[in-house]
C-alpha positions in Angstrom: 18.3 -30.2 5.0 15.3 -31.7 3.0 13.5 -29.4 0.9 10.4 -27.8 2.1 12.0 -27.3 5.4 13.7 -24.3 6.9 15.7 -23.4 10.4 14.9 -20.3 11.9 16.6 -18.5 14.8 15.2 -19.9 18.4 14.1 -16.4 19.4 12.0 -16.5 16.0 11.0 -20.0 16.9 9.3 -18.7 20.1 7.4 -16.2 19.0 5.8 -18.6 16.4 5.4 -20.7 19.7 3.7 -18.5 21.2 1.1 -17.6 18.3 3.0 -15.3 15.6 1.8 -15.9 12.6 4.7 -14.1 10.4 8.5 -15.3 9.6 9.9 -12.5 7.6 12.6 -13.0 4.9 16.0 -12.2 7.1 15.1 -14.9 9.8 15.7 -18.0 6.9 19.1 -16.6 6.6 21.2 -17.2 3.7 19.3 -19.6 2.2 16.6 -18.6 -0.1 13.3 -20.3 -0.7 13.5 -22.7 -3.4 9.3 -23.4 -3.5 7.0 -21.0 -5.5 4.3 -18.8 -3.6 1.9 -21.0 -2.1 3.6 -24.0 -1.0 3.5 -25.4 2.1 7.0 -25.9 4.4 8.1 -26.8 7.6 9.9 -24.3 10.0 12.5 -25.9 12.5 14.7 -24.9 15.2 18.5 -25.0 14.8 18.0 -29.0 15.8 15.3 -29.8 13.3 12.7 -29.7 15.8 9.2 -28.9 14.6 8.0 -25.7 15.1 5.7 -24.8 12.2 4.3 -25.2 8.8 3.4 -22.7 6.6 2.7 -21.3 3.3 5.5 -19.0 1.3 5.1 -15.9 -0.3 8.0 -15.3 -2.5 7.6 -11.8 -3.1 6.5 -10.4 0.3 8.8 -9.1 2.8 7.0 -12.3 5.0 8.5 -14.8 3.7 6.3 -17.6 5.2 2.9 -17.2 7.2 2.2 -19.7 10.2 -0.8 -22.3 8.9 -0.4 -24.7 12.1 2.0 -25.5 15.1 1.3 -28.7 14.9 3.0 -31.7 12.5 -0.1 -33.8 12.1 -2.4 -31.8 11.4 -3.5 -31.6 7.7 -3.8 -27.9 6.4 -3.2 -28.3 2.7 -6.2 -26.6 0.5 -9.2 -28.4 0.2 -8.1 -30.1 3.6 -11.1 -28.7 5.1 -9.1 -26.8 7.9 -9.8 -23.3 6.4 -13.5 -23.9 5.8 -13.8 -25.2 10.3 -11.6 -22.1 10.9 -14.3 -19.6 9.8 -16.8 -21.3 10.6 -15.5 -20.9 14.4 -14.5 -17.4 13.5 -18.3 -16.6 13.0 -19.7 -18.8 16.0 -17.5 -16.5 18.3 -18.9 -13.3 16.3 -21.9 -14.6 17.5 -21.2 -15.5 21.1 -19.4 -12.2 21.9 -22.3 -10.1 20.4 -25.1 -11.4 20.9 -28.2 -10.8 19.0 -26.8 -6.7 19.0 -24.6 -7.6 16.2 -23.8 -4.3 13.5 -23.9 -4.6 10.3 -20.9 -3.2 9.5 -18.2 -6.5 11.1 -15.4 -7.6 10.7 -16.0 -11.6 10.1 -12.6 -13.3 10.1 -9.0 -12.1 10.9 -7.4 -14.1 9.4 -3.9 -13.4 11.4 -5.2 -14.7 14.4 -7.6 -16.9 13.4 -5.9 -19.6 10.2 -5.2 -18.1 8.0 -2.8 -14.9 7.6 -2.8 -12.5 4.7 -6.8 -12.6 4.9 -9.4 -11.0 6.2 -13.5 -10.9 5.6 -15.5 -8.1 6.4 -19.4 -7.9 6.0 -21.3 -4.6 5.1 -25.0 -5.0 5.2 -25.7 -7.9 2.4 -22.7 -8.0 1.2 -19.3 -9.3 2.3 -16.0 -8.3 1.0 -12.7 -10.7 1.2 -9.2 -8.6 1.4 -6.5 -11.0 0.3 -2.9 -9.4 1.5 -0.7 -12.2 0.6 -0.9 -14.2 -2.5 0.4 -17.2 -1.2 -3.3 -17.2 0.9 -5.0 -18.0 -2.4 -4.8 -21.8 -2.8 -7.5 -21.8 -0.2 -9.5 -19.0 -1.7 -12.2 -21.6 -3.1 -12.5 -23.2 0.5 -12.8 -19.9 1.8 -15.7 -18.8 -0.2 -17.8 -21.9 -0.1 -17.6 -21.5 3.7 -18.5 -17.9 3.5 -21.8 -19.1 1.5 -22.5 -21.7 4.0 -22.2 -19.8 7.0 -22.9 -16.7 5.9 -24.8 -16.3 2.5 -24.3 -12.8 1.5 -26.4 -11.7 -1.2 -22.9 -10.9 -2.8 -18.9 -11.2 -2.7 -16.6 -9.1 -3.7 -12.8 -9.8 -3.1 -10.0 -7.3 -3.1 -6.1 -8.0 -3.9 -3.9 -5.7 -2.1 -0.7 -7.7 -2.7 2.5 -5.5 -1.5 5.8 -7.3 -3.1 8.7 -6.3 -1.8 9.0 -3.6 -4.4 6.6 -1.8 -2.6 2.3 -1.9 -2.6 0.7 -2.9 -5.7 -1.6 0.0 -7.2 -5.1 -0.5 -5.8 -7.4 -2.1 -8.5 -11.3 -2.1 -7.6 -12.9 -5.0 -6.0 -13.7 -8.0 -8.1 -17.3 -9.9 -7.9 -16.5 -13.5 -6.7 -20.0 -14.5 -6.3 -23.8 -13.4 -6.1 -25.3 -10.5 -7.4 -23.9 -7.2 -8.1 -23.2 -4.9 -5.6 -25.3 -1.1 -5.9 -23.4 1.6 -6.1 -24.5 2.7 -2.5 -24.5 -0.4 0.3 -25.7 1.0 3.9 -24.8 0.5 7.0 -26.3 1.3 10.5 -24.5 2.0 13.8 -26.0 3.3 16.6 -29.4 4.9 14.6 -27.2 6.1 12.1 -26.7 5.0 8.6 -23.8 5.0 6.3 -23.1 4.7 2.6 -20.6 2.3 2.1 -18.8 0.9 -1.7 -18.1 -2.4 -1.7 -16.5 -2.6 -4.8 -13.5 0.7 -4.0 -9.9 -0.2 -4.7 -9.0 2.0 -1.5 -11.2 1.1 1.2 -15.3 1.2 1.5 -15.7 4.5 3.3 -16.4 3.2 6.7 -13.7 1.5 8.9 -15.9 -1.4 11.5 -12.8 -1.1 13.8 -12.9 2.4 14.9 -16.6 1.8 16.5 -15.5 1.7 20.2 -14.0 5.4 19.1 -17.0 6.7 17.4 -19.4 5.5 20.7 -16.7 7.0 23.1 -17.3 9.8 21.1 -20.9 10.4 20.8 -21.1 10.0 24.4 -19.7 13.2 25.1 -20.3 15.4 21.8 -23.9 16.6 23.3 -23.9 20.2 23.0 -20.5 20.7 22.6 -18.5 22.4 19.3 -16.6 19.8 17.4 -13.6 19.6 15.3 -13.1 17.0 13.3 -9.6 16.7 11.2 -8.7 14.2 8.8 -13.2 13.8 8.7 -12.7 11.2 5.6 -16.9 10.2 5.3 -17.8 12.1 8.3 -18.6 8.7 10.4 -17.1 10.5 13.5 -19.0 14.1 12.7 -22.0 12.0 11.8 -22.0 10.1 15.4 -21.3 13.5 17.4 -24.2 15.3 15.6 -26.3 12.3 16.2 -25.7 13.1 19.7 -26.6 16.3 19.9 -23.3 18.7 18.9 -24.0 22.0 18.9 -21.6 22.0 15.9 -19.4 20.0 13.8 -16.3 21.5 11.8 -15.1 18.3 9.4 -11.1 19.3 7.7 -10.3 17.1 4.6 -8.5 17.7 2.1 -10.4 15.7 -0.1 -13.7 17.7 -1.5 -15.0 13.9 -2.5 -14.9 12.7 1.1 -17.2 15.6 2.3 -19.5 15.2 -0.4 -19.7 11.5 0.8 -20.3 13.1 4.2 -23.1 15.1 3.0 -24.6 11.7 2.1 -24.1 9.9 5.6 -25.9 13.2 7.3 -29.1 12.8 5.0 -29.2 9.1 5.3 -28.8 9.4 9.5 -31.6 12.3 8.9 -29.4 15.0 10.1 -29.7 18.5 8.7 -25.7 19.2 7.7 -26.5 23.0 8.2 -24.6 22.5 11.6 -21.9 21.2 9.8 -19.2 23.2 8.3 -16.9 21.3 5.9 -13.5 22.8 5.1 -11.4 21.5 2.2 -7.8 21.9 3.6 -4.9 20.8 5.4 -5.2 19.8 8.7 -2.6 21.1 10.6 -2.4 24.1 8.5 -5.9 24.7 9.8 -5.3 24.1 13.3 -2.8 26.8 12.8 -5.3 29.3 11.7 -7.8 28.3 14.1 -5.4 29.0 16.9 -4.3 32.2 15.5 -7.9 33.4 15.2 -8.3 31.8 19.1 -11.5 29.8 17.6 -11.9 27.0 19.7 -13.9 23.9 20.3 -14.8 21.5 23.2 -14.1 18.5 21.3 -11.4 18.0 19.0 -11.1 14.5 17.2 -7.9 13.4 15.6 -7.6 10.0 13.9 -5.3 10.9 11.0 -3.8 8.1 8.1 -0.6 6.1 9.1 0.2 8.5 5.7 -1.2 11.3 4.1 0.0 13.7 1.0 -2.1 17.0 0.8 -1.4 20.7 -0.1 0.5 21.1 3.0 3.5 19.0 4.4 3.1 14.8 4.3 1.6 13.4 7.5 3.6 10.8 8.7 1.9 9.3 12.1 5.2 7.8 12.9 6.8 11.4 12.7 4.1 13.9 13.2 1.6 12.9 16.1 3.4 15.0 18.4 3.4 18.2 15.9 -0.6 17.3 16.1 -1.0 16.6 19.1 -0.1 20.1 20.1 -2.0 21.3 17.8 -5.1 20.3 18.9 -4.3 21.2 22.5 -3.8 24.8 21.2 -7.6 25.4 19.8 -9.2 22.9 22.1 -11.1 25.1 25.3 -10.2 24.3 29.1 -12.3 21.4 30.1 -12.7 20.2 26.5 -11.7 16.6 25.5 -9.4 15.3 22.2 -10.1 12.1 21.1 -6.7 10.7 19.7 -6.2 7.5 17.6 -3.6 6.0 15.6 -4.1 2.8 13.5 0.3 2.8 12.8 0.9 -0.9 13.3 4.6 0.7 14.0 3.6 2.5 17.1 2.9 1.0 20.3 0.3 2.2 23.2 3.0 3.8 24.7 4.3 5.5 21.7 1.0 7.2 21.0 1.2 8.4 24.8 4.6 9.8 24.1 3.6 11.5 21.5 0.8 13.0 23.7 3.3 14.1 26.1 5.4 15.7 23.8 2.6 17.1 22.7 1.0 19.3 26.0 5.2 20.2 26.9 5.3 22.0 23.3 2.4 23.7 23.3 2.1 24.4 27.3 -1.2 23.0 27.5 -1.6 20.1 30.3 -3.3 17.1 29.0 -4.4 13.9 30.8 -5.4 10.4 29.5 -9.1 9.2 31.3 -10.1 6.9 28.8 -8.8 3.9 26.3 -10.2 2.3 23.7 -8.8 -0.6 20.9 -10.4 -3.1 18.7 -13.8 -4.0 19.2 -14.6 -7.6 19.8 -15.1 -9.3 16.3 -11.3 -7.7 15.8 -10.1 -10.9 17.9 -6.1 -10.5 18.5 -3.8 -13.5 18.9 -2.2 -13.0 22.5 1.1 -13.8 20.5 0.5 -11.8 17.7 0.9 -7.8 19.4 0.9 -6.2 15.6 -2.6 -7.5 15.1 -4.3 -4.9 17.9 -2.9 -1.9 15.9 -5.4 0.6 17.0 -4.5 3.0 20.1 -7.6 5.4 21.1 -7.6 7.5 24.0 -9.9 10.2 25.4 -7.7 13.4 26.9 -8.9 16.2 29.0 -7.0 19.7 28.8 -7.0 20.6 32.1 -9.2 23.7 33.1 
């Protein structure tokens, strides 16, 4: 075989037919890739048919991410390919919200929408480029002078979380790339409130865009009732429930930063944080406590890390959403609703379900599903590509 051009398995073949964007490592084979991160190859079936080209990324555990499907068309950088593909990215933005469009958004996916390993997010002025693969940054200058065209944030900042196949790289802080420097304090609006977000944090800006269907399932039933909120982060979800009218809001971190940052989000949505009570702690060790002191609440809102290391045991959501699940059920009241969520790429709908189920049987509370919720609509998902809708929400009601 020429170089630059690599068979892959037919079932492998298929699901890059169908819209995957990723070829990991094991499907090549033996054979290793011979061309540095960045270049462009071909993907072919057993009979040299055409089935892809994409770029490689030699130290990533995907090996080559899917730039077209088809053999003519040119998607070398400065092609202009990436530059169309965002700016159709942000003309459906546009279409699918309207004029009601938040400015906290996601702007480009770049998984399902050209280019994979990338994705743009824009909070208030100020936009913020996530580059996952370095093999995605040959385009990175026809990337941002689209962004500036289409867009013109007042700044960029970009952020390299590169995972090699030793493991994740150590989060750095995000890097200017253009415009003016970002404040220290960026805020966002949703729903009358407003949130302080930093644009330039090595481990995420403090307010996740995806999790809004969540947040307004939320506020539309926290009106008077007590609410619990574990693994609380900035407080977005206490901050919506209070909004609505709570009655109270009990936020578990373990983090005494992320409640301070809470504190902030109440003042700037005007709220008086009196009725909220912030506990510094594990959150299943609480839920342990709160059950043996029969405290309970009306809603409970769990929407944990895929991992977390505290004082207590590691949460693992792959291992442990059962263990929470009934722990939740045991200091939630009869009639009173959990709002459950996983963002676990690993775990499927179904999965999250089962861990609900396993759930209510251990704990001998009955627990039914009457609402689900996943990405919002500028978190478009490839039909082929099932790993890109990661995040499972679902409303449950204890029976009463």
């Amino acid at each position: 075989m020429r170089r630059g051009m690599y068979r892959i398995p037919e079932d492998v073949a298929r699901r890059v037919q169908l819209g995957h964007p990723w070829v990991y490592r094991e499907a090549l084979g033996a054979r290793k890739l011979s061309e540095p991160t960045g270049s462009l190859v071909d993907l072919a079936t057993g009979n040299r048919a055409f089935v892809a080209r994409g770029y490689v990324d030699a130290d990533h555990p995907v090996a080559v991410r899917v730039m077209t499907r088809r053999a003519d068309e040119p998607v070398h950088p400065g092609s202009g390919v990436v530059a169309e593909r965002f700016a159709r990215a942000v003309r459906l933005r546009w279409q699918v919200l309207g004029t009601a469009r938040p400015s906290a958004l996601r702007l480009f996916s770049g998984e399902s929408e050209g280019l994979p390993g990338v994705t743009v997010d824009r909070y208030g002025d100020f936009v913020v480029v996530q580059w996952l693969s370095a093999g995605a940054l040959p385009w990175r200058d026809e990337l941002c002078e689209a962004i500036a065209a289409h867009i013109a944030p007042a700044g960029l900042y970009e952020q390299r979380r590169v995972r090699s196949l030793g493991g994740q790289a150590a989060p750095e802080p995000a890097a200017k790339g253009a415009g003016r420097d970002a404040p220290l304090e960026v805020t966002v609006e949703e729903a009358d409130c407003r949130f302080a977000v930093d644009v330039t944090a090595p481990l995420g800006v403090g307010f996740f865009p995806d999790m809004r269907l969540g947040r307004d399932a939320v506020a539309k039933h926290a009106a008077e009732r007590r609410v619990l909120n574990l693994f609380s982060y900035t407080g977005a979800f206490s901050v919506r429930a209070a909004k609505a009218g709570a009655a109270l809001v009990v936020a578990v971190d373990t983090a005494a930063k992320a409640h301070s940052r809470a504190r902030r989000n109440f003042e700037l949505s005007g709220l008086d944080d009196k009725g909220m009570e912030l506990i510094t702690a594990d959150a299943m060790k609480t839920l342990e406590r709160f059950a043996d002191r029969q405290r309970f609440f009306d809603l409970v809102i769990c929407d944990p890390p895929t991992f977390a290391h505290g004082p207590g045991r590691p949460f693992s959501a792959t291992t442990d959403l059962a263990r929470l699940a009934a722990g939740a059920a045991s200091v939630l009241s009869p009639g009173g609703l959990l709002a459950f969520a996983s963002n676990a790429a690993k775990l499927s709908a179904a999965e999250v379900d089962r861990a609900l189920a396993e759930g209510s049987a251990a704990s001998g509370h009955d627990l039914r599903i009457v609402e689900r919720h996943g990405l919002p609509p500028d978190f478009p998902v490839h039909p082929g590509f099932p790993e890109g809708n990661y995040l499972k929400f679902v409303l449950v009601v204890k029976a009463p």
